[in-house]
Backbone as CSV, one residue per row, in Angstrom:
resi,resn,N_x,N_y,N_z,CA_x,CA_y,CA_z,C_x,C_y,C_z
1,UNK,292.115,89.939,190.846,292.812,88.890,191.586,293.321,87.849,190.597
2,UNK,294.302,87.576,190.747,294.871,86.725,189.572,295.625,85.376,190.764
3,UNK,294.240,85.152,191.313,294.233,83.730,192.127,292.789,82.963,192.362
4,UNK,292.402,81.720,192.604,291.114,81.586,192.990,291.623,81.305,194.440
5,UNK,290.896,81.496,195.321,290.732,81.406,196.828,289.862,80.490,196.850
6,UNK,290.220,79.256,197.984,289.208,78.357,197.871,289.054,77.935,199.388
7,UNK,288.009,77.649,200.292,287.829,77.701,201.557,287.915,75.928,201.915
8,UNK,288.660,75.148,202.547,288.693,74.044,202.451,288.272,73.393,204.035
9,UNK,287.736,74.259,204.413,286.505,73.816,206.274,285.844,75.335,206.707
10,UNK,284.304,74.503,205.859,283.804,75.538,206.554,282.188,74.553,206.593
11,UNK,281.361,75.011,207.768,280.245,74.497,208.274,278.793,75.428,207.715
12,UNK,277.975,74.855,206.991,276.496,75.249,206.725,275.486,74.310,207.588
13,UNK,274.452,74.850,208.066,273.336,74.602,208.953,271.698,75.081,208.884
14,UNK,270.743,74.507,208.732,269.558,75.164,208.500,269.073,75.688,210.033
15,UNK,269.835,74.508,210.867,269.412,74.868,212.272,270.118,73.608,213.146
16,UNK,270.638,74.252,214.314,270.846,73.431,215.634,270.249,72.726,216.404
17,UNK,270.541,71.618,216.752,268.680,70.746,217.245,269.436,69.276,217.482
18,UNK,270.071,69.310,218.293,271.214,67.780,219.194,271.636,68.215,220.274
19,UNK,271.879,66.460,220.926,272.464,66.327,222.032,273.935,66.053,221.714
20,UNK,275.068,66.461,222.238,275.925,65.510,222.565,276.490,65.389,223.759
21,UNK,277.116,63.935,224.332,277.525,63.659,225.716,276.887,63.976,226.489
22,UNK,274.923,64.068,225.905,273.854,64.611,227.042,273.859,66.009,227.336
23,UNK,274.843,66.734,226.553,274.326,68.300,226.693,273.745,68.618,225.082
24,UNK,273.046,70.015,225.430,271.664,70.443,224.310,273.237,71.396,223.778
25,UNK,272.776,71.039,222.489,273.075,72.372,221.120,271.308,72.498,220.335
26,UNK,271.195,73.869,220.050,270.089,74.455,219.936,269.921,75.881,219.252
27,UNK,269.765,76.245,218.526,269.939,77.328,217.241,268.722,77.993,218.331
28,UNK,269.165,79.520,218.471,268.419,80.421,219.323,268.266,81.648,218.149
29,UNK,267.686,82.730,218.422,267.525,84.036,217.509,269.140,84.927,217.523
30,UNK,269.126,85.886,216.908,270.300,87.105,217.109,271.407,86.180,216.873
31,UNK,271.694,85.231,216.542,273.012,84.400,216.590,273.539,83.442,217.516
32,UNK,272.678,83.820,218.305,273.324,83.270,219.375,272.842,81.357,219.341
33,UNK,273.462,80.601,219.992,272.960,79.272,220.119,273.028,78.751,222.023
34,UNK,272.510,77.554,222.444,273.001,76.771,223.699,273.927,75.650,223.015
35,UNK,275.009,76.078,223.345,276.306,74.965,223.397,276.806,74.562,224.377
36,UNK,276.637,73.160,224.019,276.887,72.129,225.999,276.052,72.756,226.637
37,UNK,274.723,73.029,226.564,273.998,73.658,227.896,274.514,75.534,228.367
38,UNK,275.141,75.717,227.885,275.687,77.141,227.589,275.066,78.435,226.517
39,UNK,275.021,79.658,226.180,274.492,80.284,225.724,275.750,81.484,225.474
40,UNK,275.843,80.647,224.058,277.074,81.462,223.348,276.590,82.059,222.085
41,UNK,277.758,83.274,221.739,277.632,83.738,220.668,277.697,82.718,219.055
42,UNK,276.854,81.928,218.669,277.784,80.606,217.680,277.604,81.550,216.329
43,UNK,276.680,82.511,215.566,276.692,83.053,214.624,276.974,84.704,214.615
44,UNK,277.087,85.582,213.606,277.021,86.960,214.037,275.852,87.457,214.402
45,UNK,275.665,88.400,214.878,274.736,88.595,215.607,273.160,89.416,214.418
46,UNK,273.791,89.868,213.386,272.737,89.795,212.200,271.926,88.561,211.154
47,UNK,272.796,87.630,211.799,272.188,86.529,211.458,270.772,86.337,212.340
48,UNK,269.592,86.675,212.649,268.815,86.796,213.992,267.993,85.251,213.613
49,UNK,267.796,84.380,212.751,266.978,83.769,212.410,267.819,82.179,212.942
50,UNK,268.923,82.261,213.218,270.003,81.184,213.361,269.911,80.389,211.960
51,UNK,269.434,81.134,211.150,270.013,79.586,210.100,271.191,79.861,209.571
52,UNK,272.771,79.241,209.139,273.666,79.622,208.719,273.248,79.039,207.373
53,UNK,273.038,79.261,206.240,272.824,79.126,204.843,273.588,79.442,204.049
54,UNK,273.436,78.533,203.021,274.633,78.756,201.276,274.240,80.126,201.128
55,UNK,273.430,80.425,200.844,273.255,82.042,200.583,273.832,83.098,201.189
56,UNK,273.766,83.192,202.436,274.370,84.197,203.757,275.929,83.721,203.220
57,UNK,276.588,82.683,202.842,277.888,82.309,202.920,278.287,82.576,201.483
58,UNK,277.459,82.223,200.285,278.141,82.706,199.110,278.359,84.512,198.724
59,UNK,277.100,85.349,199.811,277.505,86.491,199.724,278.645,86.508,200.358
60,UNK,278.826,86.256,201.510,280.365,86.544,202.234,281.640,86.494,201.332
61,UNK,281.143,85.384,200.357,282.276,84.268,199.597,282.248,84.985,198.591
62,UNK,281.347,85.855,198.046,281.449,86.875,196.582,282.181,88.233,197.345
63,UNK,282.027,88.742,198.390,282.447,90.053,199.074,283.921,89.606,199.453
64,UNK,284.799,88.639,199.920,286.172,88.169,200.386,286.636,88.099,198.749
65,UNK,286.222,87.692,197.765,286.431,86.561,196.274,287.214,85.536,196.832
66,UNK,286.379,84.526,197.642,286.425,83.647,197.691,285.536,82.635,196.198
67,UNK,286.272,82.133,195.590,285.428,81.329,194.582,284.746,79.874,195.003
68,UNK,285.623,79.410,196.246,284.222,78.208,196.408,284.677,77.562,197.646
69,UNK,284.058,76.978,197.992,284.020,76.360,199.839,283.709,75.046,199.778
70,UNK,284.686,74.179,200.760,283.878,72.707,201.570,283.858,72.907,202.559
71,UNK,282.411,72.046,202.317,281.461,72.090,203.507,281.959,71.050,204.760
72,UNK,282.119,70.830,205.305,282.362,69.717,206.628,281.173,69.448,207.620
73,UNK,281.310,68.300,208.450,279.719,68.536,208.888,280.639,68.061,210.611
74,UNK,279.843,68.513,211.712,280.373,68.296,213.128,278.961,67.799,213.693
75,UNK,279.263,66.923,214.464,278.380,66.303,215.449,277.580,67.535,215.895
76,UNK,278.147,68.390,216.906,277.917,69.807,217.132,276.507,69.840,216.914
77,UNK,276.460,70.000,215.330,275.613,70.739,214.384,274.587,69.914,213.917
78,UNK,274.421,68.967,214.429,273.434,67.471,213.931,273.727,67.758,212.613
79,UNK,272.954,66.519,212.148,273.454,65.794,210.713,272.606,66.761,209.848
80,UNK,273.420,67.350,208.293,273.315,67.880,207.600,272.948,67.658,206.432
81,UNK,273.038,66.233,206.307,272.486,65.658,204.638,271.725,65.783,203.773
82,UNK,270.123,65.945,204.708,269.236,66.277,203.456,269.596,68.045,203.082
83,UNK,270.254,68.935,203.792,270.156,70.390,203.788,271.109,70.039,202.412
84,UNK,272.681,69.664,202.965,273.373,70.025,202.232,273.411,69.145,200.887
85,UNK,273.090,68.279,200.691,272.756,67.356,199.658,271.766,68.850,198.758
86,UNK,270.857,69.556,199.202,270.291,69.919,198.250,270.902,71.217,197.823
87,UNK,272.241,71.845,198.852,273.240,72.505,198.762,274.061,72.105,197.410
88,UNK,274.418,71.022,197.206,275.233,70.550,196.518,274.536,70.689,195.004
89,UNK,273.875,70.302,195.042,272.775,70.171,194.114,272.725,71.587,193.212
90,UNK,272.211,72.992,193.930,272.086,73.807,193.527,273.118,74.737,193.104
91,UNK,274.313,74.463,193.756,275.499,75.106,193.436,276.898,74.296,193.220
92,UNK,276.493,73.724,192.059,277.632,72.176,192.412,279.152,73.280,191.898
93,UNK,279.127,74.138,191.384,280.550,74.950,191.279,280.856,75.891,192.208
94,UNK,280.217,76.054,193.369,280.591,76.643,194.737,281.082,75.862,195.552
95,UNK,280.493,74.847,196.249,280.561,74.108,197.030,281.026,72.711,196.986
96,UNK,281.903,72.023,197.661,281.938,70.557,197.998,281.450,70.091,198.966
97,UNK,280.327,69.561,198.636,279.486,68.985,200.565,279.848,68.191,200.970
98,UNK,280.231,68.142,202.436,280.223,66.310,202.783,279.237,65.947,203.539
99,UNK,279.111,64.863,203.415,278.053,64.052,204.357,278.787,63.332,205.930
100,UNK,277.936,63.261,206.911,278.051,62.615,208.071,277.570,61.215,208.231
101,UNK,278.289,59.985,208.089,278.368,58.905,208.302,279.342,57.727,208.962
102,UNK,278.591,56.630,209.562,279.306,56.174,210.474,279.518,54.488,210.140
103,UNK,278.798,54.356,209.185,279.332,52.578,208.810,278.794,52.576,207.365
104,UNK,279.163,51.849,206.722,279.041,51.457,205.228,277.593,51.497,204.319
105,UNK,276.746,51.216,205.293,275.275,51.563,204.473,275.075,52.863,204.709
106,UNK,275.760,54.218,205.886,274.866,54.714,206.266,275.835,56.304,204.690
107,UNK,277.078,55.421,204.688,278.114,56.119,203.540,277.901,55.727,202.103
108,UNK,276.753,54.885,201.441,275.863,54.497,200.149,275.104,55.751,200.071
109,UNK,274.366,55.641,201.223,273.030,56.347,201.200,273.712,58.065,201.075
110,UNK,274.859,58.562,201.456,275.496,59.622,201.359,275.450,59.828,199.963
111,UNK,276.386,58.914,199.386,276.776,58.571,197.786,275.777,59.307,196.979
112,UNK,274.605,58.306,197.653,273.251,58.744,196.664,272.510,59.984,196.812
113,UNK,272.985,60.488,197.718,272.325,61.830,197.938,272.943,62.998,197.019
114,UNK,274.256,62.570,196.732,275.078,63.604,195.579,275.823,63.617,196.471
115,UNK,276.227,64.088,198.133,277.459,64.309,198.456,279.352,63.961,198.266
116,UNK,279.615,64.612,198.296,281.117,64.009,197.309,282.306,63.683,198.605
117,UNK,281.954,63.926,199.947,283.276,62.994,200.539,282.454,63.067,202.173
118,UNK,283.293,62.311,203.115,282.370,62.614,204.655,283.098,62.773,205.326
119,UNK,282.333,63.721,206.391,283.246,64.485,207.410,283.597,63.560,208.886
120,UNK,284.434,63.720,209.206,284.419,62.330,210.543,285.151,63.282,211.770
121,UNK,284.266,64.172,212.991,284.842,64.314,213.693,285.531,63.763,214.875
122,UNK,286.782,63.210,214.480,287.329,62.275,215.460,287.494,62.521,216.994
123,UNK,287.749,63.578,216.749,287.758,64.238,218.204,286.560,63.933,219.146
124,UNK,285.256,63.281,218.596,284.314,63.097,219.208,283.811,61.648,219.498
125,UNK,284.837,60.943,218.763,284.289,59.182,218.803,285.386,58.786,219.973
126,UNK,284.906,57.644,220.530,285.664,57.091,221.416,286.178,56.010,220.819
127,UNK,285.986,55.341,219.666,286.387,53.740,219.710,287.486,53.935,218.355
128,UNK,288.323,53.423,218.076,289.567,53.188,217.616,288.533,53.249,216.194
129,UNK,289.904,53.873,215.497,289.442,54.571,213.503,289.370,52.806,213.068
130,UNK,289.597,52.021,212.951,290.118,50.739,212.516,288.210,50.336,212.402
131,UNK,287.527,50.617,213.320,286.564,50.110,213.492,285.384,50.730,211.967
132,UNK,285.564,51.937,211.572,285.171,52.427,210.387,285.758,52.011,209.242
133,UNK,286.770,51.022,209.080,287.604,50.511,208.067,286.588,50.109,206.738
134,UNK,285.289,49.433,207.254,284.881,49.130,205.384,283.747,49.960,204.677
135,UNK,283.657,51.593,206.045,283.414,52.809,205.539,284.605,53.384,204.732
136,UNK,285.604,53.218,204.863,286.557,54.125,204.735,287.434,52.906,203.172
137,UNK,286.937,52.035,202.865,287.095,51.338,201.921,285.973,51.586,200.831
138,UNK,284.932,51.563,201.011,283.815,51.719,200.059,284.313,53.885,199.694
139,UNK,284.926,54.533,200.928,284.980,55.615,200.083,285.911,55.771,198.964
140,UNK,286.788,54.933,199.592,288.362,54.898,198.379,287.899,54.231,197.012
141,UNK,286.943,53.171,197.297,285.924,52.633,195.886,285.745,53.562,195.170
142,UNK,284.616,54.405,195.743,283.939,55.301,194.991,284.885,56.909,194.861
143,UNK,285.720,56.869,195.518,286.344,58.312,195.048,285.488,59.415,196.031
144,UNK,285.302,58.914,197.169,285.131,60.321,198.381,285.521,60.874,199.675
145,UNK,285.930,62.002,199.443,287.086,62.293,200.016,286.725,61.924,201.699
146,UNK,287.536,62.314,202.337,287.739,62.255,203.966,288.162,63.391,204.595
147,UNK,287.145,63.989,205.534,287.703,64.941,206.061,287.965,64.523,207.381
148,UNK,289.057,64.712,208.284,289.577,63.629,209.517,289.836,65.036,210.537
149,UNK,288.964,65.412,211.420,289.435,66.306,212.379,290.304,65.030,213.706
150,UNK,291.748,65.072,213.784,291.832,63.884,215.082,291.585,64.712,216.264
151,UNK,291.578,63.800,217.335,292.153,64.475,218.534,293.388,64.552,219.381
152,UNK,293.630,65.364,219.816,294.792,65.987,220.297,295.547,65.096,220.921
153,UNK,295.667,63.431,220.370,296.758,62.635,221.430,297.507,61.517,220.112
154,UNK,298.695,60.890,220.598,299.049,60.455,219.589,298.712,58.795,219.272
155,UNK,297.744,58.497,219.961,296.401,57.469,219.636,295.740,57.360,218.388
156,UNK,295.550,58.670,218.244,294.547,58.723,217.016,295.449,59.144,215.312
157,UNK,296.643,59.478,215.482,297.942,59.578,214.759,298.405,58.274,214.454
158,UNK,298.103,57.578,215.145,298.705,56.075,215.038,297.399,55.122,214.066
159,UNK,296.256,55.505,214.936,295.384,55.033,213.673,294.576,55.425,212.258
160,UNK,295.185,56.877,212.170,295.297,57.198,210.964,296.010,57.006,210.173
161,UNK,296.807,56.899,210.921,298.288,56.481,209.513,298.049,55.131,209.271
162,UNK,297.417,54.354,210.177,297.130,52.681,209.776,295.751,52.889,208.579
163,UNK,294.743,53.648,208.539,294.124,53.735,207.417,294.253,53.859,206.173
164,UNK,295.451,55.288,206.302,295.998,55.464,204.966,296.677,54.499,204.604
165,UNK,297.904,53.732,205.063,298.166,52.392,204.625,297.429,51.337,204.319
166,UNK,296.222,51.389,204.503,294.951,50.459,204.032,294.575,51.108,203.451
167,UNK,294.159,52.471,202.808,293.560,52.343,201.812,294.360,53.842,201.309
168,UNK,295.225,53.172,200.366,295.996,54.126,199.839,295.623,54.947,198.664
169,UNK,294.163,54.866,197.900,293.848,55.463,197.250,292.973,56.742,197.669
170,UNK,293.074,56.533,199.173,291.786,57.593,199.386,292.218,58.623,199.645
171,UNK,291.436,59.374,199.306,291.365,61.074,199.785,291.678,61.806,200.811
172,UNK,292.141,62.066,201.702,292.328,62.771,203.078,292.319,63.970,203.385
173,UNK,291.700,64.647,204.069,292.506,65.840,204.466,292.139,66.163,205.892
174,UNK,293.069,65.968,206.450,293.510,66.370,207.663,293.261,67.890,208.029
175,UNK,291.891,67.591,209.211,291.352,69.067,209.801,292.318,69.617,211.068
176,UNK,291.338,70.945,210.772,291.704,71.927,212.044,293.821,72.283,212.462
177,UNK,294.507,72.210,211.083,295.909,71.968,210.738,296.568,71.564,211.407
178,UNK,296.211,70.131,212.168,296.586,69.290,213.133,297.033,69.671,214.360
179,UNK,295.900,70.373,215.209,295.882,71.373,216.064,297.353,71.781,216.211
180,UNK,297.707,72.577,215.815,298.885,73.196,216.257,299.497,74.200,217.607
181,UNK,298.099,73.861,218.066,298.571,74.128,219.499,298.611,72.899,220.940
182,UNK,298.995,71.931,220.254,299.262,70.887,220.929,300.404,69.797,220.939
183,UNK,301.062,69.157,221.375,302.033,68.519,221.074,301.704,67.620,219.909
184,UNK,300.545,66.916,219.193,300.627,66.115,218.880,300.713,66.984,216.785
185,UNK,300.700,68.114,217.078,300.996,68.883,215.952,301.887,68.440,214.961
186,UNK,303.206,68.330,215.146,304.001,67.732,214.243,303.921,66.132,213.866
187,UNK,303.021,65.404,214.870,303.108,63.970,214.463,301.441,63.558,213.727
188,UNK,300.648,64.746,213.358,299.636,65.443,212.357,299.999,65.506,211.403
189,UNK,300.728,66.606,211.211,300.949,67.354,209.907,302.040,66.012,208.961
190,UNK,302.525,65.320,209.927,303.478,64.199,209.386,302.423,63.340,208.780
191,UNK,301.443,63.525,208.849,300.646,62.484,208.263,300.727,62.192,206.493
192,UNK,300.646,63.810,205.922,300.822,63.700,204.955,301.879,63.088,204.155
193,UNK,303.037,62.580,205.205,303.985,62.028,204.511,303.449,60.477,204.142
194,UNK,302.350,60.091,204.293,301.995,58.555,204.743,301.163,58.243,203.656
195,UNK,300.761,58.922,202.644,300.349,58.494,201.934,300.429,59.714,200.494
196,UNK,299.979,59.797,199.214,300.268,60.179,198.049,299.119,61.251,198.366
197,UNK,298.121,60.960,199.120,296.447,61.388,198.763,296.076,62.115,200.160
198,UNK,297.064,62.682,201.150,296.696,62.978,202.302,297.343,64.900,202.100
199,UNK,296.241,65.737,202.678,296.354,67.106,202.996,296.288,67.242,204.392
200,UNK,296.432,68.490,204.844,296.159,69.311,206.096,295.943,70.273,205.005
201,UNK,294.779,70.615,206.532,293.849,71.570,206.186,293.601,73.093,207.398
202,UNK,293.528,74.096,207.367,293.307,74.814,208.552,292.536,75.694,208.853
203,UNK,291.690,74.663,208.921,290.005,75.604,209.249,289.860,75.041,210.605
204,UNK,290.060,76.244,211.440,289.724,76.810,212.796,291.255,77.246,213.299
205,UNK,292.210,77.432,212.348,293.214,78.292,213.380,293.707,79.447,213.665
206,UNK,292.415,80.515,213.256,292.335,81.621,214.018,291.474,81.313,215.266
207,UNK,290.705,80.539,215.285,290.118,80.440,216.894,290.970,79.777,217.360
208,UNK,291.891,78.863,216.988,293.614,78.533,218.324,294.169,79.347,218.294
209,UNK,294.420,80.358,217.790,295.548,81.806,217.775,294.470,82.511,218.568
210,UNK,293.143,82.788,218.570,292.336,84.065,219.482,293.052,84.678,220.406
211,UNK,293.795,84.562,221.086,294.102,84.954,222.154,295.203,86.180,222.073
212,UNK,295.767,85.839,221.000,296.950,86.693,219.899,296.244,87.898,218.886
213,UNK,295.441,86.917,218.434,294.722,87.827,217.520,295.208,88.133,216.518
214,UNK,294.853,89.168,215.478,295.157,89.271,214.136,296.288,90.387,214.229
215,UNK,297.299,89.758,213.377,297.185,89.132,212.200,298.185,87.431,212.615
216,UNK,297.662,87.522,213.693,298.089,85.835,213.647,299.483,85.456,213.584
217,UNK,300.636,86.123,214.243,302.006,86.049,213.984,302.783,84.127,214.187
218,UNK,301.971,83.776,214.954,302.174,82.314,215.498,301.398,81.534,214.510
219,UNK,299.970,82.075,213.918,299.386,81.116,213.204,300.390,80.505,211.443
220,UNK,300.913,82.338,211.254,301.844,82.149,210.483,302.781,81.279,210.313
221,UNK,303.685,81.241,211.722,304.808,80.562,211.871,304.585,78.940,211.683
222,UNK,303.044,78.623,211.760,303.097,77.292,212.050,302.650,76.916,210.739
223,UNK,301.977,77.519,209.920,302.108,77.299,208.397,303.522,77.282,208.024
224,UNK,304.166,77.914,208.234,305.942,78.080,207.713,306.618,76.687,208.459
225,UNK,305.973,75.907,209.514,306.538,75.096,209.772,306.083,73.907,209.643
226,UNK,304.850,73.577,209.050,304.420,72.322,208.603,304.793,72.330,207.074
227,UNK,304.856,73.678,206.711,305.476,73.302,204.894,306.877,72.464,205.215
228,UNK,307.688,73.161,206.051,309.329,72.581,205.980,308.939,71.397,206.009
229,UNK,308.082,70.314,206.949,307.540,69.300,207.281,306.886,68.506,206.240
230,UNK,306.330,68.993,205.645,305.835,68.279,204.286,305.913,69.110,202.915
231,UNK,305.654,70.136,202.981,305.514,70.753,201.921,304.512,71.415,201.208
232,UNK,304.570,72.979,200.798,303.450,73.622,200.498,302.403,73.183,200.156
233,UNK,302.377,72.071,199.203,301.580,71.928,198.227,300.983,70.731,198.955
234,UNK,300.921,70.097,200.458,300.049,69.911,200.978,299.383,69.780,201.813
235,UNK,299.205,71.548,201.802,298.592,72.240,203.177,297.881,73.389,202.108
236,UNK,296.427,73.641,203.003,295.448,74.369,202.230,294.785,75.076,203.453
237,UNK,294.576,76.413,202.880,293.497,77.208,203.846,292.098,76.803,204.076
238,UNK,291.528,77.342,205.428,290.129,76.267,205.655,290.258,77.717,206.826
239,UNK,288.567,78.195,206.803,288.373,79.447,207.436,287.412,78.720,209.063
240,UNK,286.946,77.790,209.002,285.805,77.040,209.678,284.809,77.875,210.330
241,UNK,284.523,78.771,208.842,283.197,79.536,208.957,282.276,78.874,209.614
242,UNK,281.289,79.067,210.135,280.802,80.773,210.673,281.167,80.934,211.493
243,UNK,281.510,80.135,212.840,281.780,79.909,213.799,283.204,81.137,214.463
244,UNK,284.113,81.426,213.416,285.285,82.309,213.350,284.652,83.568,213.369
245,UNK,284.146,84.192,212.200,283.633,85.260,212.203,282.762,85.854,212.796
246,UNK,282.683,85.544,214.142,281.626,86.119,215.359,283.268,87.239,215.613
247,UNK,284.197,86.899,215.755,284.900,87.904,216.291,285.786,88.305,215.087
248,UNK,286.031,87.560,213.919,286.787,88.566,212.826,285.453,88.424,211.420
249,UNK,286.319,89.332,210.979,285.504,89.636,209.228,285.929,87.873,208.454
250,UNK,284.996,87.541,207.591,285.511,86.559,206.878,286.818,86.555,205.946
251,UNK,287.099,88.050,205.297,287.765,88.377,204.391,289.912,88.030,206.002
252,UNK,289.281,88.456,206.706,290.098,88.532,207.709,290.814,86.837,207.822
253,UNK,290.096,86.055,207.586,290.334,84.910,208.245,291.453,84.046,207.310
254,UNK,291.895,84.927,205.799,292.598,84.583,205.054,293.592,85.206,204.744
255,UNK,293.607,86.487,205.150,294.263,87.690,204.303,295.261,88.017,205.708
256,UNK,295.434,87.234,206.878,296.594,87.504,207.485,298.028,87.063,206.767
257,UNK,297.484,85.736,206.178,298.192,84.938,204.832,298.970,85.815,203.771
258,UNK,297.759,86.243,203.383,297.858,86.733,202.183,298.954,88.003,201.992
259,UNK,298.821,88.533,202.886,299.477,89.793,203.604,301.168,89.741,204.616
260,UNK,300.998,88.424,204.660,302.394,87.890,205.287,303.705,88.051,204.588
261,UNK,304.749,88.580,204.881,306.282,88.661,204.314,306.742,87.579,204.847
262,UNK,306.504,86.135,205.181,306.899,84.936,205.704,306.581,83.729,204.843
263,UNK,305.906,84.256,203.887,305.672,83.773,202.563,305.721,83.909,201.692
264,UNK,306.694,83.446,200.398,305.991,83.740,198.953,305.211,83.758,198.232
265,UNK,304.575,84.689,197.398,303.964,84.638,196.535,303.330,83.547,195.899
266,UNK,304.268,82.668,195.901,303.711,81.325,194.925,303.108,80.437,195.945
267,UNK,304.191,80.419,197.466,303.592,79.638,198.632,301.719,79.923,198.639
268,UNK,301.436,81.196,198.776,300.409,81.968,199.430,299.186,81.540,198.190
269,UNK,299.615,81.823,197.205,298.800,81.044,195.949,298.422,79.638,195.766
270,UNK,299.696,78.458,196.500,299.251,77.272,196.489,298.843,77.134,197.946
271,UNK,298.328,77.680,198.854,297.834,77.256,200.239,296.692,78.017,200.257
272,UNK,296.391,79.116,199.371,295.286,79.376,199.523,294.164,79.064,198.522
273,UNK,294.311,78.385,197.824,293.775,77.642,196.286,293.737,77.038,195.644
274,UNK,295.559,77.204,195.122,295.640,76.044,194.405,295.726,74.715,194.569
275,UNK,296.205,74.372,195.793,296.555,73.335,196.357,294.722,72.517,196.354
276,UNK,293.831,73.394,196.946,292.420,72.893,197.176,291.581,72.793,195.825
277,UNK,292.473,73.176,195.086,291.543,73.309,193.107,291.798,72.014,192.626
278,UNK,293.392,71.412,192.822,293.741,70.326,192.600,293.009,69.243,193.171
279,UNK,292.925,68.876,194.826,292.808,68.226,195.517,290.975,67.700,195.652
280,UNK,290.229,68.739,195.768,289.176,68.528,195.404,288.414,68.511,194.242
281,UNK,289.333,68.927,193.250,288.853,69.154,191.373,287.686,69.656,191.210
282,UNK,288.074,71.500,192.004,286.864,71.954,191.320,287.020,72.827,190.212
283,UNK,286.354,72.638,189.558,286.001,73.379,187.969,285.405,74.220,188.072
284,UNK,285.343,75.430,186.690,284.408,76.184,186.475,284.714,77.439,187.772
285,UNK,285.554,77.724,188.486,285.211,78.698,189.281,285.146,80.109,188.818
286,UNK,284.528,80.883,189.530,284.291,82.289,188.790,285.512,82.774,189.484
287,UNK,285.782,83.729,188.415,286.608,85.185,188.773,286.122,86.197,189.470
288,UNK,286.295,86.727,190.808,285.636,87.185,192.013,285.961,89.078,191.519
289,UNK,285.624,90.070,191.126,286.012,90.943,191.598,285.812,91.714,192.980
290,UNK,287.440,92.836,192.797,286.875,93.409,194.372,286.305,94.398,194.175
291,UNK,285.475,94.416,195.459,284.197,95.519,195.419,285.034,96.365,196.129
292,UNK,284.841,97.917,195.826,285.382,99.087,197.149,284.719,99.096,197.875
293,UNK,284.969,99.226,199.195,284.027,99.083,200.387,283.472,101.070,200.330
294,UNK,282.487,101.361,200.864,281.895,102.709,200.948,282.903,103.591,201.263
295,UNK,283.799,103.266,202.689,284.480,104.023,203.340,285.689,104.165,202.821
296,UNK,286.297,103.390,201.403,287.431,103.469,201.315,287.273,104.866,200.520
């Protein structure tokens, strides 16, 4: 492979064990979890122990040659810090962890744990981004990044772009590739025009395409249409492991891309890597070879 592949949203967990909006999430055996009070498939089903772990994920990530992954953290999944802090720790050239925090002491104490940027699922707060402002200042201080899933209205478009204009040194990257199955898609992906330091990212849009399925002919099109919109180089692949691969292969969740005549060569190289080698500055990555699978 004469590319590094780099995964820019994906979720690690030792275990499920929260409420949110008063319903149970809860890590069960065989994969399965209770989400919202529900009893869904959340891991593959050989996972039987529910823990999703760096290990279970760097094999995946050596079998795809994927060379390295960020981590993101979701309410969902309760808070991840002490796990992934010691994630970070042990594999600081695999992984970028982020931490889950919600006001300025609770984003120190991140700092100090080693984590290098924090995940903020917006989609889940009710009160206006403005209100996290001297979280989101102490990260631009220190140099850690932002991962910003919004939600689907153009409320939360309006107060992102007021952040990045306040703090124009910081990091961004814009989750879930500004749902692109919603109207507020193009006034997302416009984000990146708003500041020097802002990405989209698209980890989870094979679970908005599911319904289509692989190889994702629409998921394509909408990569081809947020580049015209901003431009290759800042938009990056994001698989939002594990959660995807209950119904495709991991190697799957990239290689509809990869495999696309709707892209060039060089496009497909900077959205699936390079763009995230730059942006997060990771070093040192290994050179992945491919393994033959038995059956080939």
């Amino acid at each position: 492979m004469d590319r590094h592949i780099i995964d820019a949203h994906s979720h690690l967990w030792l275990r499920q064990d929260t409420t949110v909006d008063g319903r149970r999430i809860l890590s069960l055996k065989n994969g399965r979890s209770i989400f919202m009070d529900e009893e869904v498939q959340m891991l593959p089903p050989f996972i039987i122990d529910g823990r999703n772990t760096a290990e279970v994920f760097l094999s995946n990530m050596d079998y795809a040659q994927v060379a390295a992954a960020v981590v993101v953290q979701e309410v969902i999944d309760g808070c991840q810090n002490d796990y992934l802090s010691d994630v970070q720790r042990r594999y600081p050239d695999r992984f970028f962890c982020m931490g889950m925090a919600w006001n300025a002491d609770e984003a120190l104490r991140v700092i100090d744990a080693g984590l290098r940027g924090i995940a903020i699922p917006g989609h889940r707060i009710h009160e206006p981004l403005q209100a996290l402002m001297p979280m989101f200042k102490i990260m631009e201080q220190k140099d850690l990044v932002l991962s910003m899933c919004l939600a689907d209205d153009e409320a939360q478009v309006a107060q992102m772009a007021e952040v990045i204009q306040e703090c124009p040194q910081l990091r961004v990257a814009i989750g879930h590739f500004g749902m692109p199955t919603t109207p507020s898609f193009r006034s997302q992906v416009l984000l990146a025009r708003q500041g020097a330091h802002v990405m989209v990212e698209s980890g989870g849009i094979t679970w908005l395409y599911h319904p289509e399925f692989y190889p994702y002919p629409t998921a394509v099109r909408r990569i081809r249409e947020a580049a015209d919109l901003v431009g290759m180089d800042r938009l990056m692949w994001g698989s939002d492991y594990p959660r995807t691969i209950t119904a495709i292969t991991y190697r799957m969740s990239y290689d509809f891309v990869s495999k696309s005549p709707e892209l060039t060569e060089a496009e497909k190289a900077a959205f699936l890597g390079g763009n995230a080698e730059r942006f997060y500055g990771f070093k040192n990555l290994p050179d992945l070879p491919y393994i033959k699978n038995m059956s080939e």
